[in-house]
N, C-alpha and C positions, 0 to 999 in steps of 0.2 A: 523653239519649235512652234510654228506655226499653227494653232487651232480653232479648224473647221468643222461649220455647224449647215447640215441640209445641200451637203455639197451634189446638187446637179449642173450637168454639162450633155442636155440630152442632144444627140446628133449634133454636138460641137465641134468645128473643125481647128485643130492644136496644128497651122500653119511653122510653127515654131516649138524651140522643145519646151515641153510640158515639162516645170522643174515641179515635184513635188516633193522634194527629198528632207527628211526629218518632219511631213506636215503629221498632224495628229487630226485623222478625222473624228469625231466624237458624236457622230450621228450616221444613219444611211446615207451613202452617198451612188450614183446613180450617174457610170457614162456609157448609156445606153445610146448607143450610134456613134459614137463619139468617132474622130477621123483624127488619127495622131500620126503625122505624115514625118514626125522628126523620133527623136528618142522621146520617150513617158518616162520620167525619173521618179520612182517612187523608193526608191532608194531611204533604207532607215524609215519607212514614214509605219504610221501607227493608225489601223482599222480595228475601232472599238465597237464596230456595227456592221453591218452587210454590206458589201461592195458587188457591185454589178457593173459588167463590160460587154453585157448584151451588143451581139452585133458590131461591135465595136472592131475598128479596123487596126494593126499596129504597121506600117510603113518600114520602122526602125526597128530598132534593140526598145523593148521595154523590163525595164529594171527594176526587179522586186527586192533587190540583194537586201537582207536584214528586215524588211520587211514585217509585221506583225499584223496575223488577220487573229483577233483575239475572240470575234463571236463565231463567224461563220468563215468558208473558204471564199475565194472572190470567181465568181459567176463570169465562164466565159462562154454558155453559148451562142455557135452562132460566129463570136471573133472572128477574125483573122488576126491568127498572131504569128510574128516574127519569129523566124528559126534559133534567133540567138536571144532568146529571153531570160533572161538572168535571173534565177531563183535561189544561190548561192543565200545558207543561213537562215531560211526566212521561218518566222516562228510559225506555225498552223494552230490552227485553235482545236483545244479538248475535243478526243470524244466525245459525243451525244451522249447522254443518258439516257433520253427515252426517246420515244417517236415521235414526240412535237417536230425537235426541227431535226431529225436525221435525215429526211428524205431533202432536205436543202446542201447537205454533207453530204450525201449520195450523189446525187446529180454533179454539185460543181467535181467533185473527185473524177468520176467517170469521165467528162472532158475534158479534164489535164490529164488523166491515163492515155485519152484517145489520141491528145496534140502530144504527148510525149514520145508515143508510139509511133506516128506521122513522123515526128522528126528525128526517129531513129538513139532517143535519151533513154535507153535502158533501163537506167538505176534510177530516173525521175517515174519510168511508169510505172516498174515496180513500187519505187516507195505510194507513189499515188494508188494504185490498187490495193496496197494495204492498209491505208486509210480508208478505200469505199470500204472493204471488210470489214474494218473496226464500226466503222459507220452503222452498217450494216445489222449488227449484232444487238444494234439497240431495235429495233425492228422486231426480235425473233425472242420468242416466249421464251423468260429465264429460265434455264433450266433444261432444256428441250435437245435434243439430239443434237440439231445443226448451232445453236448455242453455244455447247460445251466442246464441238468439233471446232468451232470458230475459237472461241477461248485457247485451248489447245492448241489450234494452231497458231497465233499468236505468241503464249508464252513460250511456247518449246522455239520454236525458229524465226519468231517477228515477221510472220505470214513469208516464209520462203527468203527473208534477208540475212538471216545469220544461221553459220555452220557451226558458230561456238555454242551455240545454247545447246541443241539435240548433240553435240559431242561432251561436252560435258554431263551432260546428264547421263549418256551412256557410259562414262566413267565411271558415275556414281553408282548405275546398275551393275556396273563389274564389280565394284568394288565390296558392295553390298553382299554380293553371292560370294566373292572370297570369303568373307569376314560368315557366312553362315555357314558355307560349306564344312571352314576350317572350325568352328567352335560348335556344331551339332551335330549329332550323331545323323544321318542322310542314309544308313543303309545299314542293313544287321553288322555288316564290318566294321560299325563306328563313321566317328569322319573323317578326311581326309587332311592329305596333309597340305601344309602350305602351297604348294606349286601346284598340285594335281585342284587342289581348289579353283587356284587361280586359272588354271587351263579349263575347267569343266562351266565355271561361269563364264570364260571367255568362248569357249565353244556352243554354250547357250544363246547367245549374243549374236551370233553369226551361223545360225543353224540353217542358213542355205546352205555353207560348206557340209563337206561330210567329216565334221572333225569329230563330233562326239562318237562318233560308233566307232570311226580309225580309233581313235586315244583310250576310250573307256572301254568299249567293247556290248555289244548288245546282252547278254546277261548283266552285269553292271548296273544298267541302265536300268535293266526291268526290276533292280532286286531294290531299285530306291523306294525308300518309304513313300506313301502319298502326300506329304507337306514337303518334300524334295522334288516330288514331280509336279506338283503345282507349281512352287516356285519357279523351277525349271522354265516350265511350261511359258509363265509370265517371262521372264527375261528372253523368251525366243519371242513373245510379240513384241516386246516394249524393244529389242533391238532391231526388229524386222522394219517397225515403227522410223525408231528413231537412224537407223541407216539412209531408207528414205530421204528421208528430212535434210538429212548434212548430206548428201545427193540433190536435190532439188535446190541446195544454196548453193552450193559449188556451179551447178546448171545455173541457175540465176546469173551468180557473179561472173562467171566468165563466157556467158552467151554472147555471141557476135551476132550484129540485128546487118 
């Protein structure tokens, strides 16, 4: 593996293909104007510092495949880049922690959102917008309303990429209201029995339909204790919530651009 150190090529024109494939840069490196009129093969190669493609033109295929930007994203604007840019595997470097360099994570992100978008890569802009978000969150006072909305969204569905997370978890909230329904008393009548449990927090879950008033009946409802209707109450947001969610992934993954 090849290891370079201050690699500048400002406004260099790469007449021929640019092999950089397995190079290890170990410093800033800097091709700002650069003119790569053949393929840029960066192919395997390793960025242990900032890379910048300001302005920089791509003619061909440039190849990020396996790729490793370990500090920062690499810096396109301004490019011109090729429709068929190969990003197949390529590592991205850690969330920010704080706000030194996130606005440097913001920015590059935002322009591979914007050229993904451009060339009609779906699942490249998405993943890329959820990386300015994650970016993003280093920005915003810990703790803070849009914060913990960002956090949240993230864990529950990986900013709008997966339908398994916000489904399973609303598993877990069914399951949780069987399991209280069925072992605590929820209304002068005692509690319920296995099935009618399982219906009544399944019906909590999906309280746009009209199931709880058809199945239980509006007396029923009213006669539940107040730690039942809270409950209750919670599993009709956390499902309102989490429907949403595994809705807007489903939209995601199979949106036609």
């Amino acid at each position: 593996m090849a290891q370079l150190e201050n690699v500048i090529f400002l406004e260099t024109k790469f007449e021929m293909l640019a092999d950089f494939q397995h190079a290890q840069f170990n410093s800033d490196c800097d091709f700002t104007g650069a003119d790569f009129k053949e393929t840029a093969n960066f192919d395997s190669a390793n960025f242990l510092a900032s890379v910048n493609f300001l302005n920089a033109k791509f003619h061909s295929t440039p190849n990020f495949a396996r790729s490793k930007f370990l500090k920062t994203p690499p810096e396109f604007h301004g490019a011109q880049l090729h429709e068929a840019i190969i990003l197949n595997d390529v590592v991205w470097p850690d969330a920010p922690k704080d706000r030194s360099n996130a606005a440097d994570h913001i920015a590059a992100y935002e322009k591979l959102k914007q050229e993904m978008e451009r060339l009609k890569r779906h699942q490249d802009e998405l993943m890329f917008f959820s990386k300015e978000l994650r970016a993003r969150r280093a920005r915003m006072p810990i703790g803070s309303a849009k914060w913990i909305a960002n956090l949240l969204y993230e864990k529950l569905s990986g900013y709008g990429q997966s339908a398994m997370r916000p489904f399973l978890v609303l598993l877990s909230v069914w399951l949780s209201g069987v399991i209280a329904f069925y072992s605590f008393n929820i209304s002068p009548s005692g509690s319920l029995s296995l099935q009618n449990a399982a219906g009544l927090s399944l019906s909590n879950l999906f309280s746009v339909l009209p199931l709880r008033k058809d199945f239980f009946g509006e007396q029923f409802l009213q006669d539940l204790f107040p730690t039942a209707k809270m409950f209750s109450s919670l599993q009709m947001l956390l499902g309102l919530l989490l429907i949403f969610l595994i809705g807007l992934a489903l939209r995601n993954q199979f949106r036609m651009k």
